[in-house]
GUMI-464436 format. One record per residue (C-alpha): residue in one letter; x negated, z, y negated. Coordinates in Angstrom, 3 decimals, padded with zeros to 6 digits. Each point is the difference from the previous one (the first is absolute). Example, Ala and Ser with C-alpha at 12.3 -4.5 7.8 and 13.67 -1.06 7.14 Angstrom:
// residues 2
 rest       xx       zz       yy
    A -012.300  007.800  004.500
    S -001.370 -000.660 -003.440
//
This chain:
// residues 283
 rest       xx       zz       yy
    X  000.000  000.000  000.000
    X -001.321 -001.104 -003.358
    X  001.141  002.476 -003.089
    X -000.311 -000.961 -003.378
    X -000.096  003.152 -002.803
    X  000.991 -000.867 -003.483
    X -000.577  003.478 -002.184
    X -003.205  000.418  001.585
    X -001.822  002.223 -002.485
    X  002.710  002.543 -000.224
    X  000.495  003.467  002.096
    X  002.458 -001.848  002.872
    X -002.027 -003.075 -000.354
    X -002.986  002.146  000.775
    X  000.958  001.630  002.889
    X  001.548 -003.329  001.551
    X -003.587 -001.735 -000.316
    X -001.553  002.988  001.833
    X  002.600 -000.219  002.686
    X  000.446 -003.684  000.861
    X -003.965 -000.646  001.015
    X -000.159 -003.365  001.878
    X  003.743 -000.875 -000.842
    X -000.175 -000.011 -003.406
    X -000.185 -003.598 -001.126
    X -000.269  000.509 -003.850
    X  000.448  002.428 -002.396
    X -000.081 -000.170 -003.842
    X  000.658  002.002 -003.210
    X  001.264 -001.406 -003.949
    X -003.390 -001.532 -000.008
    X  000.289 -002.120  003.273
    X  004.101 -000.603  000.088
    X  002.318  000.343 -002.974
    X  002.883  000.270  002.199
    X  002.201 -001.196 -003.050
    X -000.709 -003.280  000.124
    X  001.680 -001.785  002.501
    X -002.178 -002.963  000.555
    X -002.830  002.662  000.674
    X  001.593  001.812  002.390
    X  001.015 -002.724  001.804
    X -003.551 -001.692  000.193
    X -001.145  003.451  001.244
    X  002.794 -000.312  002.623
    X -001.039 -003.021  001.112
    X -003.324  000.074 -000.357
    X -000.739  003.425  002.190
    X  003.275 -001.453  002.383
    X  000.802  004.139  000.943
    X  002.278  000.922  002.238
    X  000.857  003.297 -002.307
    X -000.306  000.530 -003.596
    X  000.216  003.294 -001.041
    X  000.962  000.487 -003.699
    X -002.150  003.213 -001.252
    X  000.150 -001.294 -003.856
    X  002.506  001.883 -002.155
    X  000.482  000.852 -003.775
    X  000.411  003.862  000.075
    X -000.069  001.254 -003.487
    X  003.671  001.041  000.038
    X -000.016  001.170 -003.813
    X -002.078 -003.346 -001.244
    X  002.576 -001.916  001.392
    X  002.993  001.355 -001.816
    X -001.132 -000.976 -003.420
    X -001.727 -003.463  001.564
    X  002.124 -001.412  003.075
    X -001.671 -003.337  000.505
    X -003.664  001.558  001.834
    X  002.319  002.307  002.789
    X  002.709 -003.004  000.581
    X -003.196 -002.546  000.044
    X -002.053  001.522  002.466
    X  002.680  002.173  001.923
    X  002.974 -002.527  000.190
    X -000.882 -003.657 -000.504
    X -003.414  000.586  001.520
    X  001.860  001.054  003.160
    X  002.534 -002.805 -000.266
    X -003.422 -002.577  000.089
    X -001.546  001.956  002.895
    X  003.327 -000.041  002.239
    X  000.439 -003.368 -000.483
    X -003.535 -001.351  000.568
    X  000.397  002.206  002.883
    X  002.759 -001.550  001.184
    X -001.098 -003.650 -000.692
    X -002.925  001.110  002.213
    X  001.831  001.996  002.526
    X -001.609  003.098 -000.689
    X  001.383  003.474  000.062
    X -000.384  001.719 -003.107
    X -000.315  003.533  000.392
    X  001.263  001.279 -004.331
    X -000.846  003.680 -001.008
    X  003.338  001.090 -002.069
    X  000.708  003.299 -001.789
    X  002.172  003.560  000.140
    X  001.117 -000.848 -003.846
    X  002.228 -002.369  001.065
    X  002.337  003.015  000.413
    X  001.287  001.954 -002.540
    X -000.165  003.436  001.677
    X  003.195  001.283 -000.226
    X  000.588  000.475  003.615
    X -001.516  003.505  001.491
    X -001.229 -001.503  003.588
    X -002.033 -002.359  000.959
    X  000.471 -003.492 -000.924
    X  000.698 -002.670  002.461
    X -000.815 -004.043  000.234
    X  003.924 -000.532 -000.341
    X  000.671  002.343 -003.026
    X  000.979 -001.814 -003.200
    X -002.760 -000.306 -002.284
    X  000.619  000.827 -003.669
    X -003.831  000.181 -001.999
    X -000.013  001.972 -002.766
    X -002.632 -001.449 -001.528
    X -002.164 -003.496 -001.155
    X -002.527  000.487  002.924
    X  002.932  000.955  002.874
    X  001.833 -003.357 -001.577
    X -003.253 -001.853  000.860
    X -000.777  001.114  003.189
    X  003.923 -000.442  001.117
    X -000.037 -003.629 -001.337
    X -003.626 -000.283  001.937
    X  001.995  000.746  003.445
    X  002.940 -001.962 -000.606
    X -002.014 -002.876 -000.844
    X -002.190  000.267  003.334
    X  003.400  000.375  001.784
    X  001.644 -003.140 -001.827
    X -003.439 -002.139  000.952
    X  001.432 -000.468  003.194
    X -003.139  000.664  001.982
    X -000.958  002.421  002.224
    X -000.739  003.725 -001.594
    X -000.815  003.219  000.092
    X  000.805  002.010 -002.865
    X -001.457  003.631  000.000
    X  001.388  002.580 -002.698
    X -002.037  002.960 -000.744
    X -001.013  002.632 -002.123
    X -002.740  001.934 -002.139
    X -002.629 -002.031  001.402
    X -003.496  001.587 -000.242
    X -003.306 -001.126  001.122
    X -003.502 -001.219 -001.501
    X  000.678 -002.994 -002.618
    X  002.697  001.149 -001.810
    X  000.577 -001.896 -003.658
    X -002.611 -000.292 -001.852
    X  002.221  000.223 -003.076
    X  001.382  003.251  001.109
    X -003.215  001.486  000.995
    X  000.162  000.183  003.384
    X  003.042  001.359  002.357
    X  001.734  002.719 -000.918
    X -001.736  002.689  002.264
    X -003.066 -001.914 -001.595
    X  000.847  000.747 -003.951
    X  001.393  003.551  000.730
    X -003.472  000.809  001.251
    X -002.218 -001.391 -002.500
    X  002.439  001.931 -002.467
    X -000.981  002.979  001.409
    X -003.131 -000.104  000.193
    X -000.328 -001.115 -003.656
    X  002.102  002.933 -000.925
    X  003.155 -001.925 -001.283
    X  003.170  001.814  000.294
    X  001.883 -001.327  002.683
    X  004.079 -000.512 -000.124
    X  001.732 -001.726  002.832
    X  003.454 -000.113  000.967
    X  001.536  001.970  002.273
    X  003.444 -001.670  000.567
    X -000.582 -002.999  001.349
    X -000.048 -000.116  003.912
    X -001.603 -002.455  002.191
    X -002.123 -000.525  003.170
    X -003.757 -000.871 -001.097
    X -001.578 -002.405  002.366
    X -003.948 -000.590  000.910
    X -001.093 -003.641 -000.509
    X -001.907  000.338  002.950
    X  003.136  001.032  002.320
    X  002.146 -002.848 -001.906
    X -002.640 -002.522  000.957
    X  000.163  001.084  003.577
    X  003.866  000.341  000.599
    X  000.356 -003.385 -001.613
    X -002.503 -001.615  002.091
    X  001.894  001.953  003.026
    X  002.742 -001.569 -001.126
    X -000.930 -003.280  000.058
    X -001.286  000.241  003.123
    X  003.200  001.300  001.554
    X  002.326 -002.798 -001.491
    X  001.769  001.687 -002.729
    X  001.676 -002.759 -002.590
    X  002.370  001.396 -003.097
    X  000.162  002.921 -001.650
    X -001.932  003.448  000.935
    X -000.335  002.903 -001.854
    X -003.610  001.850  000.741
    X -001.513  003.211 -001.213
    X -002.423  002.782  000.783
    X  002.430  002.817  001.472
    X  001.227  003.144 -002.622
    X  000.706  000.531 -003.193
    X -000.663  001.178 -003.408
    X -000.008 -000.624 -003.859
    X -003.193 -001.540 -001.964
    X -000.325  004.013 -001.100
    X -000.361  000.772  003.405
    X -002.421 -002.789  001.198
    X -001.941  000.612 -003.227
    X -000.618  003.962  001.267
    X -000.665 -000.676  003.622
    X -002.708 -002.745 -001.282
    X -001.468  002.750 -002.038
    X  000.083  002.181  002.778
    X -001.430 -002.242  002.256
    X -003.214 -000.929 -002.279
    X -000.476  003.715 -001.040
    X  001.106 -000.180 -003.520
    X  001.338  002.945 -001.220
    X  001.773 -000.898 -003.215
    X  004.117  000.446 -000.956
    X  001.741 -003.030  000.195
    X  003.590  000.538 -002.133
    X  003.059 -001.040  001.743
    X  002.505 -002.185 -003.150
    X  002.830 -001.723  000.652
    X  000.520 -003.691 -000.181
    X  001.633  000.235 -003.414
    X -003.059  002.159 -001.386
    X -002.397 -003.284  000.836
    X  001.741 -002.370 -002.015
    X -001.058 -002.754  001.992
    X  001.190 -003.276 -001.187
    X  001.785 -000.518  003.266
    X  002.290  001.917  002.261
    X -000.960  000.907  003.498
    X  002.304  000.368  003.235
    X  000.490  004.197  000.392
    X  000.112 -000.973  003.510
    X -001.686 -002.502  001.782
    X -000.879  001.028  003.614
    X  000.441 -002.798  002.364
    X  001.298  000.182  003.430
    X -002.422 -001.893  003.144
    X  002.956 -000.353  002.579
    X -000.472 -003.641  000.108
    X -003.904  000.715 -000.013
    X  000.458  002.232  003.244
    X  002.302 -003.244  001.279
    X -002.677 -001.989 -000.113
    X -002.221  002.503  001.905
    X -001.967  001.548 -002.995
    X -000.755  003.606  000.720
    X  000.558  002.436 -003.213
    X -002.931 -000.280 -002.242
    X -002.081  003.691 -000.517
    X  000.449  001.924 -002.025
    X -000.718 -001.043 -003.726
    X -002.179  003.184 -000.805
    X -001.652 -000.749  003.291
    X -000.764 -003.422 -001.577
    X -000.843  001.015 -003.249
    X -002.620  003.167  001.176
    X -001.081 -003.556  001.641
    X -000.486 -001.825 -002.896
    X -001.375  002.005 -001.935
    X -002.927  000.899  002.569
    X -001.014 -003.775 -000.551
    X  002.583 -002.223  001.605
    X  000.836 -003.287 -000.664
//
């Protein structure tokens, strides 16, 4: 099996290039691939001929985008319409990394594939269109929602992941505020790369939701990182209304794997069994 990575330079993109060894056919960042272009993508399609793309490349600076659409709907919508379609055209399977925002958090259990989605903001609105383009290409997919992503290669305009910028904050002695009322599941690049490479493998096509197992808020991830490294500062818990983040964010946005488990992926760990992982140097 030949796998093509677009998105190659960032933390999922990583972790797929150290995973695929001999199988990996090609793999490419902005610099090699700008995936919004359709006649590039499609000469990248058929020049590397893959059997499997699998679409790492995102726009993820929710706030950014709610003052400038164009970038997140560029790169997270039409870019995916171009990649399903030169997929198709090629008869590839395109394996397209989707997000939690697409939900507006309302419910109180875990999301499944067949809830309604209802974004509540610019970014979830992207990422939404992004899947129901894939799904309207009329090729065969794999579309993979989930959440809080962290890893090594996080946005360079951000800084890094989150886990990333809380702990340089620290240890520059910047008071730290994070939110403590807004729940999701964090998830370890490295154990995303794996289950959807396990997925692949085992013949899953249409929509799965994946995700390290538990729970918490960004408060609580941002103390057990802390904790984890051996930083001792206080991290104060605000709510989402104290930020004043240009965009809203789902209260609520932990996503069920029943269909995951259908297709014979085993629960992920733990995600502060990843993250103690990460941050003792994985990638």
């Amino acid at each position: 099996m030949r796998v093509a990575v677009t998105g190659a330079a960032g933390q999922l993109g990583r972790a797929l290039v150290a995973r695929l060894g001999p199988r990996l056919a090609w793999a490419g960042g902005r610099d090699e691939l700008d995936v919004r272009e359709a006649a590039a993508v499609a000469g990248m399609v058929e020049r590397v001929r893959p059997d499997v793309v699998i679409n790492a490349a995102a726009f993820n600076d929710v706030d950014g985008a709610e003052s400038d659409p164009a970038p997140a709907l560029a790169v997270n919508a039409a870019a995916a319409r171009h990649l399903a379609r030169a997929c198709r055209d090629r008869g590839a399977l395109l394996v397209h990394v989707s997000s939690d925002y697409v939900f507006d958090g309302a419910k109180r259990e875990p999301y499944r594939e067949e809830d309604c989605p209802r974004p509540l903001n610019v970014y979830g609105v992207s990422k939404l269109a992004g899947c129901l383009l894939v799904s309207a290409a009329g090729g065969e997919h794999l579309i993979v929602r989930t959440s809080g992503v962290f890893g090594a290669g996080g946005s360079r305009a951000k800084g890094g992941a989150f886990v990333e910028r809380i702990l340089a904050r620290a240890r520059q002695g910047a008071p730290l505020r994070v939110v403590d009322d807004q729940v999701f599941a964090p998830t370890y690049a490295a154990d995303l790369a794996e289950a959807l490479l396990a997925l692949v493998d085992g013949g899953a096509r249409g929509l799965v939701h994946v995700t390290n197992s538990g729970t918490c808020s960004w408060h609580e991830l941002a103390t057990a990182a802390l904790d984890i490294a051996g930083v001792r500062v206080r991290v104060e818990a605000i709510r989402s209304r104290d930020l004043g983040a240009p965009a809203r964010r789902p209260a609520y946005s932990v996503l069920a794997h029943d269909r995951a488990r259908a297709f014979g992926l085993p629960p992920l760990r733990s995600w502060r069994d990843a993250l103690a992982e990460f941050l003792r140097g994985g990638v």
